[in-house]
C-alpha positions as CSV (number, residue, x, y, z in Angstrom):
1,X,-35.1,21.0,-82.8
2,X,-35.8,21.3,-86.3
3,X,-36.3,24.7,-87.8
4,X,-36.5,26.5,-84.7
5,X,-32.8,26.2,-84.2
6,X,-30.6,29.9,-83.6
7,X,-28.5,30.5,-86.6
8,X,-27.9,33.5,-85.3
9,X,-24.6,34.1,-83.1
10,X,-24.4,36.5,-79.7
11,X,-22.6,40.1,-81.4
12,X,-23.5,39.5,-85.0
13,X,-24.7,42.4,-86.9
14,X,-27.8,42.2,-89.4
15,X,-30.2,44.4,-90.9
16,X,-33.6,44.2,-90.0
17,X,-37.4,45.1,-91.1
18,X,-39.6,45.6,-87.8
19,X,-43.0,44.1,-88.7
20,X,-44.7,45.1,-85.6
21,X,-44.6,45.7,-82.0
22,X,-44.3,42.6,-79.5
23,X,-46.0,42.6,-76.1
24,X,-43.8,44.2,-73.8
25,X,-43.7,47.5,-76.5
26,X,-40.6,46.0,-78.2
27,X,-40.1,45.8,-82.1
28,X,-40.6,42.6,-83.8
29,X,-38.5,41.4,-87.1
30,X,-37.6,38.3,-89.1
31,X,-33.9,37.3,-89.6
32,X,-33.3,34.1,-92.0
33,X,-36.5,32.9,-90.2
34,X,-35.5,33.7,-86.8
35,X,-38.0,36.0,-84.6
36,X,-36.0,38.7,-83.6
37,X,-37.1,41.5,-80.8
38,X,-35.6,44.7,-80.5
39,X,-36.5,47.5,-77.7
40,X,-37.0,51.2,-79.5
41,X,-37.3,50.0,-82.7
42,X,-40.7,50.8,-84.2
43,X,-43.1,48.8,-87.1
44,X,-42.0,49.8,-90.3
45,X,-38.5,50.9,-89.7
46,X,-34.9,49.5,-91.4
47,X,-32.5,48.8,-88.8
48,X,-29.4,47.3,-88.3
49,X,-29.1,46.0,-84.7
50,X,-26.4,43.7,-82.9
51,X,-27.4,40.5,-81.1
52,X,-27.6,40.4,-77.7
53,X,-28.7,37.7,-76.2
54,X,-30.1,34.2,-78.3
55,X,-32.4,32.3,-76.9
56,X,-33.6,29.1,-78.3
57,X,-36.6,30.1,-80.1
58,X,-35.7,33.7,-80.7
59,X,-33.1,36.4,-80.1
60,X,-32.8,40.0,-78.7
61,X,-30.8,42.6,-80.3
62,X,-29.9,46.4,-79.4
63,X,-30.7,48.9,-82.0
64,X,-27.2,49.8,-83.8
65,X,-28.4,52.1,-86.7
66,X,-31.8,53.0,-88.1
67,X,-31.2,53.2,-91.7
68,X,-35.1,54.4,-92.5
69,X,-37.5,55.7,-89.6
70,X,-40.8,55.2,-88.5
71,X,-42.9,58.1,-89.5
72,X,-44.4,58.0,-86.7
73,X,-40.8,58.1,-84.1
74,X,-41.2,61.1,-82.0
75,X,-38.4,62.7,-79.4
76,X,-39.6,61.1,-75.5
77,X,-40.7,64.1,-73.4
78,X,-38.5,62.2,-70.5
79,X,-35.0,63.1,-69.9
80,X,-33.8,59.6,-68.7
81,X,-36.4,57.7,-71.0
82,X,-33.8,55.5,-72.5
83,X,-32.3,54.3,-68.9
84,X,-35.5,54.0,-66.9
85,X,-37.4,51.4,-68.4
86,X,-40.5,52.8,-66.5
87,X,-42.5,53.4,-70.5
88,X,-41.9,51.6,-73.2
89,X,-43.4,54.1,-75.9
90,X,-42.4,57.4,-75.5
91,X,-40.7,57.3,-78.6
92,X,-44.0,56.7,-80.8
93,X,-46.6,59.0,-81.5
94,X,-49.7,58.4,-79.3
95,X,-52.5,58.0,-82.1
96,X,-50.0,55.2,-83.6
97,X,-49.4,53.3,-79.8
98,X,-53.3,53.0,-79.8
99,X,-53.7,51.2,-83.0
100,X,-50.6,49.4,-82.1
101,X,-52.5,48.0,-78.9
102,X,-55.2,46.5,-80.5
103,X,-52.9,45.1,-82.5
104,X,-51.6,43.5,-79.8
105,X,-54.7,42.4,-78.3
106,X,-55.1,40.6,-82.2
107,X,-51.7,39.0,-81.7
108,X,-52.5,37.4,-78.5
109,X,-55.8,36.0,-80.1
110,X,-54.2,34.8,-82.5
111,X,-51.6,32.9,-80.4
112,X,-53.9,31.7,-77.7
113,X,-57.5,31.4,-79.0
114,X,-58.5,29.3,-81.7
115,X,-61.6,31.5,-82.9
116,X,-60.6,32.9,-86.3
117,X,-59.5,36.3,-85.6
118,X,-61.8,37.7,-88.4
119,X,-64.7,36.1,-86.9
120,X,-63.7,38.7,-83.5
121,X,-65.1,42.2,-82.9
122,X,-61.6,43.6,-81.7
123,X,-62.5,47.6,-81.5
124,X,-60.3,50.5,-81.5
125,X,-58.3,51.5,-78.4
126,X,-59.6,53.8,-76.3
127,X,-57.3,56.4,-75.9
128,X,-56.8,59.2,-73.4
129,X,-57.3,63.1,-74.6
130,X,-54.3,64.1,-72.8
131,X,-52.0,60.9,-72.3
132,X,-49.4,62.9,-69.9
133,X,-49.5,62.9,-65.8
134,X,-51.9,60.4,-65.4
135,X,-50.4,57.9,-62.6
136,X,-52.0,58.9,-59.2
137,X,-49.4,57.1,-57.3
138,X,-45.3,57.1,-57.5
139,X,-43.6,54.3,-55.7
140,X,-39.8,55.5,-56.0
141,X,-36.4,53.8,-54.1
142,X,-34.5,56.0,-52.1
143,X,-30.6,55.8,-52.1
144,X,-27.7,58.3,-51.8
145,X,-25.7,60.0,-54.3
146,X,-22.5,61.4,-52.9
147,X,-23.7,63.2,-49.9
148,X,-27.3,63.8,-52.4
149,X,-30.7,62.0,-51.7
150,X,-32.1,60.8,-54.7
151,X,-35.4,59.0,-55.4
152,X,-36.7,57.3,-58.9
153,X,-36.3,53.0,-60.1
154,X,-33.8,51.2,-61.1
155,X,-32.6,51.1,-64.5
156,X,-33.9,48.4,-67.3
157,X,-31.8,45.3,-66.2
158,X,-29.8,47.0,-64.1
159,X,-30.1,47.4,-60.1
160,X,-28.8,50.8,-60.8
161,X,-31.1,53.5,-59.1
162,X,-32.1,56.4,-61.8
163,X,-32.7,59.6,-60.0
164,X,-36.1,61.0,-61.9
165,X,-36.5,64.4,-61.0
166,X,-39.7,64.9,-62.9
167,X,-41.3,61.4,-64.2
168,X,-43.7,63.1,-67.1
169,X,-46.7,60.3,-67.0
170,X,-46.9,60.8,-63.0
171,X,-49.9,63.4,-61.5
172,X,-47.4,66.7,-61.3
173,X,-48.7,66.8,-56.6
174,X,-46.9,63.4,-56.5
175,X,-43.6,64.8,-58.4
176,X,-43.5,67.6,-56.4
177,X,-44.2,65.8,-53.3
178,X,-41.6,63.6,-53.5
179,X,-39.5,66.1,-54.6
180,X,-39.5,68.1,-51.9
181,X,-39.3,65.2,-49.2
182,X,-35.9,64.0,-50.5
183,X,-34.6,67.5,-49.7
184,X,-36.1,67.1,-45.8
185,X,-34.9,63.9,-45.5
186,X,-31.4,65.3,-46.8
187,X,-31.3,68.3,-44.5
188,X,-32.6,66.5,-41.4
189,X,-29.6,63.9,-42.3
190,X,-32.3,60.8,-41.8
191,X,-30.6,57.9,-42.7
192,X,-31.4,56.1,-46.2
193,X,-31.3,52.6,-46.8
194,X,-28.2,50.9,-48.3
195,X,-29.4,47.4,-49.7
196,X,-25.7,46.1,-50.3
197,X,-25.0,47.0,-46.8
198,X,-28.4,46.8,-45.6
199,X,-28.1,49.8,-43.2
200,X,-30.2,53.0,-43.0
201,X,-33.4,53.3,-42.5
202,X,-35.9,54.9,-45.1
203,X,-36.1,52.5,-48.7
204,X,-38.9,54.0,-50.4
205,X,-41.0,57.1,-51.1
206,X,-44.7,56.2,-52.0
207,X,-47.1,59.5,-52.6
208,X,-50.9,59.0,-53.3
209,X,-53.5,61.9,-54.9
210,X,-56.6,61.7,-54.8
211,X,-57.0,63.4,-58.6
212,X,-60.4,65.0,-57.2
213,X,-59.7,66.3,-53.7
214,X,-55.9,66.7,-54.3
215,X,-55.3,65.3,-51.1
216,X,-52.3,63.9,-50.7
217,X,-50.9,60.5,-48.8
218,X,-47.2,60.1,-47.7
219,X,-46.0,56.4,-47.2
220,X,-42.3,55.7,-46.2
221,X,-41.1,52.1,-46.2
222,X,-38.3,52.2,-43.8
223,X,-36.6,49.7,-43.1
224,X,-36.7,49.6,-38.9
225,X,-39.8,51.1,-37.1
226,X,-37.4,53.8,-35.2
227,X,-37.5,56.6,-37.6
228,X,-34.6,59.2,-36.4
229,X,-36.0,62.7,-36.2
230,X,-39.8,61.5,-36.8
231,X,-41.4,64.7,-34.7
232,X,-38.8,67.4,-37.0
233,X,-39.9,65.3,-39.6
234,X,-43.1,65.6,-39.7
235,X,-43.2,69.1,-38.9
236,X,-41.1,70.1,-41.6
237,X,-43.7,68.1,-44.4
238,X,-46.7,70.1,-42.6
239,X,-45.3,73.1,-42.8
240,X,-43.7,72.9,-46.7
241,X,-46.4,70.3,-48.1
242,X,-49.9,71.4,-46.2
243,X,-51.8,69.1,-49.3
244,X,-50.4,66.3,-47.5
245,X,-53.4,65.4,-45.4
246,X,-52.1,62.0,-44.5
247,X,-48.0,60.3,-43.6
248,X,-47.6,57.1,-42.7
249,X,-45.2,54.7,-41.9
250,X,-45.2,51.0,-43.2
251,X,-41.9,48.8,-42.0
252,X,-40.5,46.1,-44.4
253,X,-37.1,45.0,-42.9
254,X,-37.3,41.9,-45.6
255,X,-34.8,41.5,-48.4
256,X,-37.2,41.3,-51.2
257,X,-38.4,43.1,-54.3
258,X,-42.3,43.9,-52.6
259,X,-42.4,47.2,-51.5
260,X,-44.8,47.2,-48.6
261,X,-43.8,45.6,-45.5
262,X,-46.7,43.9,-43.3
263,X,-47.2,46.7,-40.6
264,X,-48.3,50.2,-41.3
265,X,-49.0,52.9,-38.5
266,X,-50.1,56.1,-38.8
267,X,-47.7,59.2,-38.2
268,X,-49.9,62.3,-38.7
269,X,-52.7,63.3,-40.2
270,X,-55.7,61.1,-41.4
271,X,-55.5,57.3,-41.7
272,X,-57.2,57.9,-45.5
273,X,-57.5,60.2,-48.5
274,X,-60.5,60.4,-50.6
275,X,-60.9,60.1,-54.1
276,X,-63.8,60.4,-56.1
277,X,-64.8,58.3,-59.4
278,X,-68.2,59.4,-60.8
279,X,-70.6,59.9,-58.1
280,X,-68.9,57.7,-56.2
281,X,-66.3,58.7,-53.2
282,X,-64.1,56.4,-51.5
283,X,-61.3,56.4,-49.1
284,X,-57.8,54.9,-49.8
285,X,-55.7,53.6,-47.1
286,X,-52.2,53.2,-47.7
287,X,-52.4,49.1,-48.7
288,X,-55.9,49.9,-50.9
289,X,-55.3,48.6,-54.3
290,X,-57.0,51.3,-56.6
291,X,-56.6,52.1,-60.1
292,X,-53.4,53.8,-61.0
293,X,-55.2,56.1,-63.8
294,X,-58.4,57.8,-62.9
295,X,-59.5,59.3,-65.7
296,X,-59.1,56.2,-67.9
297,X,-60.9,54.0,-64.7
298,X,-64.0,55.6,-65.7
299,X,-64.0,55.4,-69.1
300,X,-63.7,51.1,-68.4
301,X,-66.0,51.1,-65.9
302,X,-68.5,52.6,-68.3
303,X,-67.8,50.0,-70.6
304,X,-67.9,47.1,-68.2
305,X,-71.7,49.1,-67.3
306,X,-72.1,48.7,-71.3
307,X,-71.3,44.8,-71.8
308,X,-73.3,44.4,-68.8
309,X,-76.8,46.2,-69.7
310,X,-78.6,45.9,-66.3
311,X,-82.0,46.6,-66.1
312,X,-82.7,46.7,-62.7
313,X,-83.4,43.4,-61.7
314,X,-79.7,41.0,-62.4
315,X,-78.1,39.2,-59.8
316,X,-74.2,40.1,-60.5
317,X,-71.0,38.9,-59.0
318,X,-68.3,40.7,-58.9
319,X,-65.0,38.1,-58.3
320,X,-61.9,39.1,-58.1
321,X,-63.5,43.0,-56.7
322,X,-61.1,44.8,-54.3
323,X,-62.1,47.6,-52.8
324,X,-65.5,46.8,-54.9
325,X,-65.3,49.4,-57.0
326,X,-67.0,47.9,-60.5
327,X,-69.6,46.2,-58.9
328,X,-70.7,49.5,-56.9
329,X,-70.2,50.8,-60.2
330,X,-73.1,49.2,-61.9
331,X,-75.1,48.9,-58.1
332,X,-77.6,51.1,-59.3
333,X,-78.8,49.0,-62.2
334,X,-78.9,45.8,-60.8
335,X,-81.2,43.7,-58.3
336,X,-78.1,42.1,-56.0
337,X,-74.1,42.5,-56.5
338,X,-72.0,39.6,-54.7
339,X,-68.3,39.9,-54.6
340,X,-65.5,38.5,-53.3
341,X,-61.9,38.7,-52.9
342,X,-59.1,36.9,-51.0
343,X,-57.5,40.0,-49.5
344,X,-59.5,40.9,-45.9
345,X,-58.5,44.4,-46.0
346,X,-59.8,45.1,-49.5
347,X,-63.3,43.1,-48.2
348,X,-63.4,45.5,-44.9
349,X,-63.2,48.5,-47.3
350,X,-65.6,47.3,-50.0
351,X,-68.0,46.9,-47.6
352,X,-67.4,50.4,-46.1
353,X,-68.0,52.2,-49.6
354,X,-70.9,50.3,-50.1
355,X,-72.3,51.4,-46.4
356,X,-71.5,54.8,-47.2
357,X,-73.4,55.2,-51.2
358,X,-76.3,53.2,-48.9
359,X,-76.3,50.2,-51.1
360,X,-77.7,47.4,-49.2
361,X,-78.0,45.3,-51.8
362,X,-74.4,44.6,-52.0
363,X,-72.8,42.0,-50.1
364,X,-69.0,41.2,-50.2
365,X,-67.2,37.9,-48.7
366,X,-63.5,36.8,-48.2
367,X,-62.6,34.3,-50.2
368,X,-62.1,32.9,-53.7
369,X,-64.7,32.7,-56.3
370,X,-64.3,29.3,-56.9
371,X,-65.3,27.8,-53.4
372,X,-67.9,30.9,-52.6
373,X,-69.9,30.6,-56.0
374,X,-70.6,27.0,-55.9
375,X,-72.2,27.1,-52.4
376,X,-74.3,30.2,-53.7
377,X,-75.1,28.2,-56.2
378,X,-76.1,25.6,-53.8
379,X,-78.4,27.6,-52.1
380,X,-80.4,28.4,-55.1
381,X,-78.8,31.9,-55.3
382,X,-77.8,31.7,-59.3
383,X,-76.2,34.9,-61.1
384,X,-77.3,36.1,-64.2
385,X,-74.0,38.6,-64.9
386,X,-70.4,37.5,-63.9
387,X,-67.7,40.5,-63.9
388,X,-64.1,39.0,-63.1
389,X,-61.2,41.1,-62.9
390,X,-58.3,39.2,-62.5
391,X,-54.6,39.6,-62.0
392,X,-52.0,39.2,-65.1
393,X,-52.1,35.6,-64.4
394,X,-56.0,35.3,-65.6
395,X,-59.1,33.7,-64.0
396,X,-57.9,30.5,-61.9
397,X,-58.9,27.3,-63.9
398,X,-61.6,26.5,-61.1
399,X,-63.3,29.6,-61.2
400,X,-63.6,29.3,-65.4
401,X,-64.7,25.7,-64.5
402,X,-67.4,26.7,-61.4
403,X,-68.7,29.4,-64.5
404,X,-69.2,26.9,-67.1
405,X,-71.3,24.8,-64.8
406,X,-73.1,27.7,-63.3
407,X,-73.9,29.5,-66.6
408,X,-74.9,33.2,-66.0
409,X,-76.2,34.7,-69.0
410,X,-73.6,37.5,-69.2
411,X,-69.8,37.0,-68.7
412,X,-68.1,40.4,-68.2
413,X,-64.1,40.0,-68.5
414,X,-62.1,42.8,-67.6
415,X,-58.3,41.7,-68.8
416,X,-54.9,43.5,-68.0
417,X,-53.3,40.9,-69.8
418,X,-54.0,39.9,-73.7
419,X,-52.4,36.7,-73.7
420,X,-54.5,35.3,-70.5
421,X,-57.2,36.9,-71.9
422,X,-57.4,35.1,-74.8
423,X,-56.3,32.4,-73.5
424,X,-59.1,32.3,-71.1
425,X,-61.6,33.0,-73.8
426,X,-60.7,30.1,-75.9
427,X,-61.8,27.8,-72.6
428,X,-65.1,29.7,-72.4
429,X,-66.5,29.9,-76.1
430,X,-67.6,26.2,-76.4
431,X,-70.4,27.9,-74.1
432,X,-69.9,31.3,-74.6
433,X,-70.6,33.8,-77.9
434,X,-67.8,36.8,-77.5
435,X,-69.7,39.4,-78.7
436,X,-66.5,42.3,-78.8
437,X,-63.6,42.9,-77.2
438,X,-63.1,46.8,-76.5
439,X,-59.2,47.9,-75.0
440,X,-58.9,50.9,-73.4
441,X,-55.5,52.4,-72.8
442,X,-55.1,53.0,-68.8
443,X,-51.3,52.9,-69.3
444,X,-50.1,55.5,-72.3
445,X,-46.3,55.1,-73.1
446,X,-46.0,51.5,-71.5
447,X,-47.1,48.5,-73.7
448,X,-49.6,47.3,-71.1
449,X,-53.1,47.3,-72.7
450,X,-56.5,46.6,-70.8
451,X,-59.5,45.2,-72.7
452,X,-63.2,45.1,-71.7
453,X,-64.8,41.6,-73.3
454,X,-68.5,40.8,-73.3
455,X,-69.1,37.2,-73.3
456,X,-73.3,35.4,-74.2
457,X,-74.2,32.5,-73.2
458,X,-75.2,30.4,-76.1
């Protein structure tokens, strides 16, 4: 193994220098050569941490003692911070988790691209002006406490369920929504789910706001379609919650970790709540996948209209588009926007919100990129901007291949993930010139980073 092998032993105690953060918002240090990571700790600090668990190319350690602080450690506004495992960064001051992002987007560069980092335009972060409340959606498990109803996720590592009473980086209608429901469902004695036992009936609690309309949307997961006391219910969330505009029921009687079960019926109130971003309005039903921070969305979706620079006249696929939100986005300024996506539903809505802004000019298709852009292609439609989106994973190694053959003029590369950002990058720059990346910061207080990337053809 040579001089990768663990010297270091499961318990030992060691002093440590964090050099910066890793990823997944940890703290990163060197023992005897040996890459260390440690959750909480923070660049700069002098710890002394215990091993916890070694691994053959690096170790973990818990936090023991910090012998000199970061100046820039702060006290987490959240009261069960340290067991939820829901941020990662409360405990650093928000100027210093921006710089700390692009950081990480340099690290994965470095790791995965082979273009010298210093030859990169890697921009500051862009931050949010108030970095608190910002989720419009909770999705919390359900369980009982003694004879209590409580609601929140389970614990880092654990399958322990934290009850959070008042989850700081969530919009304060879906707190309060949520809150109040576990009280109905605990007075109306509707049974919860038990996962060990795998009896009850409601698992989850997921509450939707549209940050412009305040409407609300109610979702329970439950775990059989009967729902004991539906009609009382429902009457009792009308008449305490009137801002809920929407309940529905979705049934997942699977054991699994997905949340969403494959049917959903409506149980009062509007199939959909609106949400507006910009001038544009659209309607979320309870499956839609939309961005989790709206105020941030916009600020990308400017950028992504900024790498792009339509004039008018562009042919522009949108792959990977859900709900089609980016390419209606940039609609206006371009000749003809093309997306795709493999989820129907998120088609059948794309299509709606393009209907209703009256833009004719955009057509969307199920499918995969891969296997619709070649056929395009085929028929001598060509595209002059490509915008992909896609999942942590990164763009599927046939879609990077159909691009390189295709050649638009513009790539457009909107990343949730660093590392398969980069990574993807480094396949398209024999072709491609990156001219910047940009991050933007939709998640404050987790270690997720998003990064806008505008790629020219050479």
């Amino acid at each position: 193994m040579g001089k990768t092998a663990i010297t270091i032993q499961k318990g030992q105690q060691f002093p440590l220098t964090i050099k910066r953060l890793g990823i997944n918002g940890e703290g990163v240090g060197y023992f005897k050569k040996q890459v260390v990571f440690v959750p909480g700790a923070l660049p700069g600090e002098e710890v002394v941490v215990e091993a916890t668990t070694i691994h053959p190319k690096y170790a973990e350690a818990k936090i023991k003692k910090i012998r000199r602080s970061s100046a820039h450690r702060v006290t987490p506004r959240c009261p069960v911070y340290e067991q939820c495992g829901g941020c990662q960064l409360q405990h650093f001051d928000y100027q210093a988790q921006l710089e700390a992002k692009r950081d990480i987007v340099i690290q994965a560069f470095e790791r995965h691209c082979r273009i010298p980092v210093e030859a990169l335009e890697i921009k500051p972060a862009i931050g949010m002006e108030d970095p608190w409340h910002y989720r419009n959606k909770s999705q919390f498990q359900v369980g009982k406490r003694n004879e209590n109803v409580i609601a929140g996720l389970y614990g880092m590592g654990s399958h322990q369920l934290i009850d959070i009473a008042e989850c700081v980086i969530q919009h304060q209608a879906t707190n309060r929504v949520t809150a109040i429901v576990k009280t109905i469902l605990e007075d109306l004695r509707i049974p919860i789910y038990n996962e060990r036992k795998r009896t009850g009936i409601v698992r989850t609690i997921v509450a939707r706001v549209g940050f412009h309309t305040k409407e609300v949307q109610l979702v329970f997961i439950t775990a059989k379609k009967e729902l004991p006391r539906k009609e009382l219910l429902i009457s009792e969330i009308q008449r305490r919650l009137p801002e809920v505009k929407s309940i529905m029921q979705n049934v997942n009687g699977q054991k699994t970790s997905l949340i969403f079960g494959e049917e959903t019926f409506l149980l009062e109130g509007e199939e959909y709540i609106q949400e507006v971003l910009g001038d544009l309005s659209f309607e979320l039903s309870a499956r839609a996948f939309f961005q989790l921070n709206p105020v941030q969305t916009v600020k990308l979706y400017d950028e992504v209209k900024k790498a792009a620079r339509l004039t008018g006249h562009e042919k522009v696929v949108d792959a990977y588009c859900g709900v089609g939100t980016i390419g209606l986005w940039l609609a206006k300024d371009a000749g003809e926007v093309r997306g795709m996506d493999t989820i129907r539903e998120a088609i059948e809505d794309a299509r709606k919100n393009a209907a209703r802004h009256g833009f004719h000019h955009a057509v969307y298709t199920v499918g995969k990129a891969e296997h619709i852009l070649p056929k395009w292609v085929k028929e001598g439609w060509r595209p002059d901007v490509v915008i992909v989106d896609p999942p942590r994973t990164g763009c599927d190694e046939a879609l990077l291949r159909t691009i390189l053959q295709v050649k638009p003029s513009k790539i457009v590369y909107v990343s949730c993930n660093p590392s398969s950002l980069a990574r993807d990058i480094d396949r398209l720059s024999k072709t491609y010139q990156v001219d910047y990346i940009q991050p933007v910061d939709m998640f404050p207080h987790t270690a997720h980073v998003e990064c806008v990337a505008k790629l020219t053809l050479k």
